[in-house]
N, CA and C atoms as an extended XYZ file, in Angstrom:
192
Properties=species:S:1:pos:R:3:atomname:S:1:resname:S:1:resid:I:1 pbc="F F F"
N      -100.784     -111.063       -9.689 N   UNK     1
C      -100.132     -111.067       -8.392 CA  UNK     1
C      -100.804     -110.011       -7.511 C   UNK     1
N      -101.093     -110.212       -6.515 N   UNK     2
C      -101.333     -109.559       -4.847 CA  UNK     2
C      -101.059     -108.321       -4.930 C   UNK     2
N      -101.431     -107.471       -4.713 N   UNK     3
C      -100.221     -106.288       -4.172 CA  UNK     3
C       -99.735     -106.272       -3.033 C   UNK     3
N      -100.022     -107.292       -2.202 N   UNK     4
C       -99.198     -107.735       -0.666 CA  UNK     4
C       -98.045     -108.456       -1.096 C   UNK     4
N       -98.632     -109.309       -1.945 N   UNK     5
C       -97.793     -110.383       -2.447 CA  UNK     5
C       -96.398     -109.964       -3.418 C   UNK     5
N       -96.772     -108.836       -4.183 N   UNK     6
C       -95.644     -108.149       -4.878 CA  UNK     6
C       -94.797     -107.299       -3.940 C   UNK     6
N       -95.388     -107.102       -2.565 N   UNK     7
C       -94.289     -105.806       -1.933 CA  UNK     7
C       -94.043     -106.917       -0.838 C   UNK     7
N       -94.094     -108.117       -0.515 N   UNK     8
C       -93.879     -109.037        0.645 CA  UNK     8
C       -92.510     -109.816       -0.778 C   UNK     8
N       -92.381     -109.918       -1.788 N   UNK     9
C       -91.503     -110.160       -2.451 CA  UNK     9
C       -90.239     -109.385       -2.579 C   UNK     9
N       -90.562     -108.018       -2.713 N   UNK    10
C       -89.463     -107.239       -3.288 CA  UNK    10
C       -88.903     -107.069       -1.981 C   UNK    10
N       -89.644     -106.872       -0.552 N   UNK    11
C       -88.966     -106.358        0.225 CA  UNK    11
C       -88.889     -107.497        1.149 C   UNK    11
N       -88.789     -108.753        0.918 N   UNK    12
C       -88.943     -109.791        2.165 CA  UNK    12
C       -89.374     -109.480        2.853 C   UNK    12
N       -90.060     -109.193        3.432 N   UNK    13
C       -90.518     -109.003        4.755 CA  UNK    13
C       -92.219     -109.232        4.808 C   UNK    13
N       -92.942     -109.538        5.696 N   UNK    14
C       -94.227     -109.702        6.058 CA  UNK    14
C       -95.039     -108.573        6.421 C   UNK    14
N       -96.400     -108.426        6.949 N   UNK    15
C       -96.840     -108.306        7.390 CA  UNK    15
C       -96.724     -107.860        8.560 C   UNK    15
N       -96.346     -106.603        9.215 N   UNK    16
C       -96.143     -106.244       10.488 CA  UNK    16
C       -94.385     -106.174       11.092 C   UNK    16
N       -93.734     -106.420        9.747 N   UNK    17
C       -92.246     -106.655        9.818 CA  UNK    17
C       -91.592     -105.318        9.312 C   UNK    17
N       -90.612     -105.226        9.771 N   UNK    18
C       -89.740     -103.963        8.689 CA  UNK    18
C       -88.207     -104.929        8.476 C   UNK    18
N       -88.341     -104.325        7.228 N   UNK    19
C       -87.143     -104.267        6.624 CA  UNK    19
C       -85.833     -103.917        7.491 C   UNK    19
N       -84.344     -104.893        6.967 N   UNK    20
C       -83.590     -104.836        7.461 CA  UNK    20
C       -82.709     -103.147        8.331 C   UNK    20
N       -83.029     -102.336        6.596 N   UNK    21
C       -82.428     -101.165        7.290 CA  UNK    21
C       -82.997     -100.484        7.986 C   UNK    21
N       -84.679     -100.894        8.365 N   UNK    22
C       -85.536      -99.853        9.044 CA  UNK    22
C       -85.902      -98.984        8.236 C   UNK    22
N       -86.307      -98.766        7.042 N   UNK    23
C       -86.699      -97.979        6.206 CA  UNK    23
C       -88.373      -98.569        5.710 C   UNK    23
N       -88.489      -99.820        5.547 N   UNK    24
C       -90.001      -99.984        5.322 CA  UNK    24
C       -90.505     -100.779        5.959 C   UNK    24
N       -91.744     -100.472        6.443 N   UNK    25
C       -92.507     -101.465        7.669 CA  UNK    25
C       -93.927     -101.856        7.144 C   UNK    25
N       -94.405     -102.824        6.635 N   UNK    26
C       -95.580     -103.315        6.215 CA  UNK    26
C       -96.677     -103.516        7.086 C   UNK    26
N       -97.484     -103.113        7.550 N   UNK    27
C       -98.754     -102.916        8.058 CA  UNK    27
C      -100.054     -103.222        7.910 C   UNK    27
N      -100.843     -104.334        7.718 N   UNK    28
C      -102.389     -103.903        7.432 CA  UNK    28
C      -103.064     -103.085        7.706 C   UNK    28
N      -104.106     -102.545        7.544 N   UNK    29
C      -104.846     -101.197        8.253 CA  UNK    29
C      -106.582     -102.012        7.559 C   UNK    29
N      -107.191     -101.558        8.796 N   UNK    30
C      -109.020     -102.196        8.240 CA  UNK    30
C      -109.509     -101.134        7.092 C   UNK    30
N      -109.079      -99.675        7.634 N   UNK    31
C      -109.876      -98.694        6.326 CA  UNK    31
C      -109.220      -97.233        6.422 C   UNK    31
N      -109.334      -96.884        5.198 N   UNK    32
C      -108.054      -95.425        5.026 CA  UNK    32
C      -109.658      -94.532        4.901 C   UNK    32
N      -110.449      -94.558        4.523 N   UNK    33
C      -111.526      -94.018        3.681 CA  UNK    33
C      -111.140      -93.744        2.876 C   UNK    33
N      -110.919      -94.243        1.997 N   UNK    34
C      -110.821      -93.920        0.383 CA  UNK    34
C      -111.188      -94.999       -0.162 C   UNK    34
N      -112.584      -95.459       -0.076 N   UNK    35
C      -113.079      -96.391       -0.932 CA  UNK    35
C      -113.005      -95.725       -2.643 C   UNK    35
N      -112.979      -95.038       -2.897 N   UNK    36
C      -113.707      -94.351       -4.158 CA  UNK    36
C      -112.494      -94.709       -4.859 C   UNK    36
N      -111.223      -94.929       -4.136 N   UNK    37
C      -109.880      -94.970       -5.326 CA  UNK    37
C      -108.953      -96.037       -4.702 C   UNK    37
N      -109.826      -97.105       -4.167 N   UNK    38
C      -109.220      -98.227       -4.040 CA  UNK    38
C      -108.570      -99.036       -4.927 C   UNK    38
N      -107.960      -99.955       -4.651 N   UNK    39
C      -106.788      -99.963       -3.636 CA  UNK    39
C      -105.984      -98.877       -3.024 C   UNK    39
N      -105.981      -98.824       -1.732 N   UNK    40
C      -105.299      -97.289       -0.964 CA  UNK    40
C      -103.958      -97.981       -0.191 C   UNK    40
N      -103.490      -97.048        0.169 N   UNK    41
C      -102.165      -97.339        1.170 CA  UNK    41
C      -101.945      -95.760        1.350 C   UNK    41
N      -101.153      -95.703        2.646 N   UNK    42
C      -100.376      -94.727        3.049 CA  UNK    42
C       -99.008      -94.884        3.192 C   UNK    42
N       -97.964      -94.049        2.369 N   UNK    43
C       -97.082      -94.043        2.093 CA  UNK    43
C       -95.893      -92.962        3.210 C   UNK    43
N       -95.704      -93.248        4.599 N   UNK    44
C       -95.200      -91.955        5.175 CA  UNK    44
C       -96.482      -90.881        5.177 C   UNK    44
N       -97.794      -91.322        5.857 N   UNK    45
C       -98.471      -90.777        6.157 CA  UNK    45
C       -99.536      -90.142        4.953 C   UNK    45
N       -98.466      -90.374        3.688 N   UNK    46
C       -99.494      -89.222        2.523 CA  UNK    46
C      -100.298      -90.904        1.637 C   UNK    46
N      -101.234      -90.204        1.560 N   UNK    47
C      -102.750      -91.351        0.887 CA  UNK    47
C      -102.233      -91.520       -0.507 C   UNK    47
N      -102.126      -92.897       -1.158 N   UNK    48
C      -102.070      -93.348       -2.137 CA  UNK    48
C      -103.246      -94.075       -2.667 C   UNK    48
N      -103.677      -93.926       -4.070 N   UNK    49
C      -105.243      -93.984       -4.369 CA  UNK    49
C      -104.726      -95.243       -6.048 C   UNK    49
N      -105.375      -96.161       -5.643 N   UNK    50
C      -105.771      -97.029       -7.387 CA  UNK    50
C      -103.976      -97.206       -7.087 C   UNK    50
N      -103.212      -97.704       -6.554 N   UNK    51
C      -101.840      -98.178       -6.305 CA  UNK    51
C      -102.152      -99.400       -6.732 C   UNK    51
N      -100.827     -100.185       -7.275 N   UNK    52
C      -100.493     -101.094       -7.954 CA  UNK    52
C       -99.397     -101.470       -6.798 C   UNK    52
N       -98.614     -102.950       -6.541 N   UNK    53
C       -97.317     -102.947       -5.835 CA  UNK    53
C       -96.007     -102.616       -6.565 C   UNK    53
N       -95.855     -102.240       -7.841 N   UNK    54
C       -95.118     -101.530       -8.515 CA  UNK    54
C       -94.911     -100.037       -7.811 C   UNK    54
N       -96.124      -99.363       -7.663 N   UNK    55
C       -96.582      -98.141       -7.526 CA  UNK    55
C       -96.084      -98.161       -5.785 C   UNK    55
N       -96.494      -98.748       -5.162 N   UNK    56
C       -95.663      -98.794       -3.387 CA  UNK    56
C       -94.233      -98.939       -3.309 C   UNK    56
N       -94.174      -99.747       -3.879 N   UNK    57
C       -92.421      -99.977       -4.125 CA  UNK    57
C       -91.887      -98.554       -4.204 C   UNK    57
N       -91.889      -98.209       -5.623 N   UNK    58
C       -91.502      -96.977       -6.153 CA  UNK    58
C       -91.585      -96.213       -4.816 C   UNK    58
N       -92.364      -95.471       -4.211 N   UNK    59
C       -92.497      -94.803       -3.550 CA  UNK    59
C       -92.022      -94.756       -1.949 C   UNK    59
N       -92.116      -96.402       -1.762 N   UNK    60
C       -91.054      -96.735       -0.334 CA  UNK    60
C       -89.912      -95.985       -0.953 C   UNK    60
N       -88.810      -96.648       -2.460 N   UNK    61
C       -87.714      -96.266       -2.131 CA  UNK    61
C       -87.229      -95.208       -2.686 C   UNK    61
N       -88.353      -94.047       -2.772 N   UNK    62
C       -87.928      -92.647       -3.357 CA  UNK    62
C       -87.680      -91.974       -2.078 C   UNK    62
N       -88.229      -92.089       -1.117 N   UNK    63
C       -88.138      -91.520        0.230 CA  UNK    63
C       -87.417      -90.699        0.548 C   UNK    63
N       -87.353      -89.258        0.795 N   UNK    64
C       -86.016      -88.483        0.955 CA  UNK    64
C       -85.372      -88.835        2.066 C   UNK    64
């Protein structure tokens, strides 16, 4: 499975959508620079490196 495809599951939502309570908003982005530990995402601004959609999840809903 995707890792778009695993966090467009857990959280319904698309591509450029947020979530009902306003807590997660899905985004594409062209490049973080972090080729070296790709797959990347930014999580609330802080760089996530070699992420899984297990690994985004988790971290959307630890959020303080």
């Amino acid at each position: 499975m995707s890792i778009g495809f695993g966090i467009w599951a857990h959280f319904r939502i698309g591509w450029g959508e947020t979530s009902a309570d306003g807590a997660v908003t899905i985004d594409p982005v062209y490049c973080l620079g972090l080729c070296s530990v790709a797959p990347a995402a930014l999580v609330d601004g802080e760089p996530h490196g070699r992420v899984q959609a297990q690994h985004l999840i988790a971290a959307a809903e630890h959020k303080p």
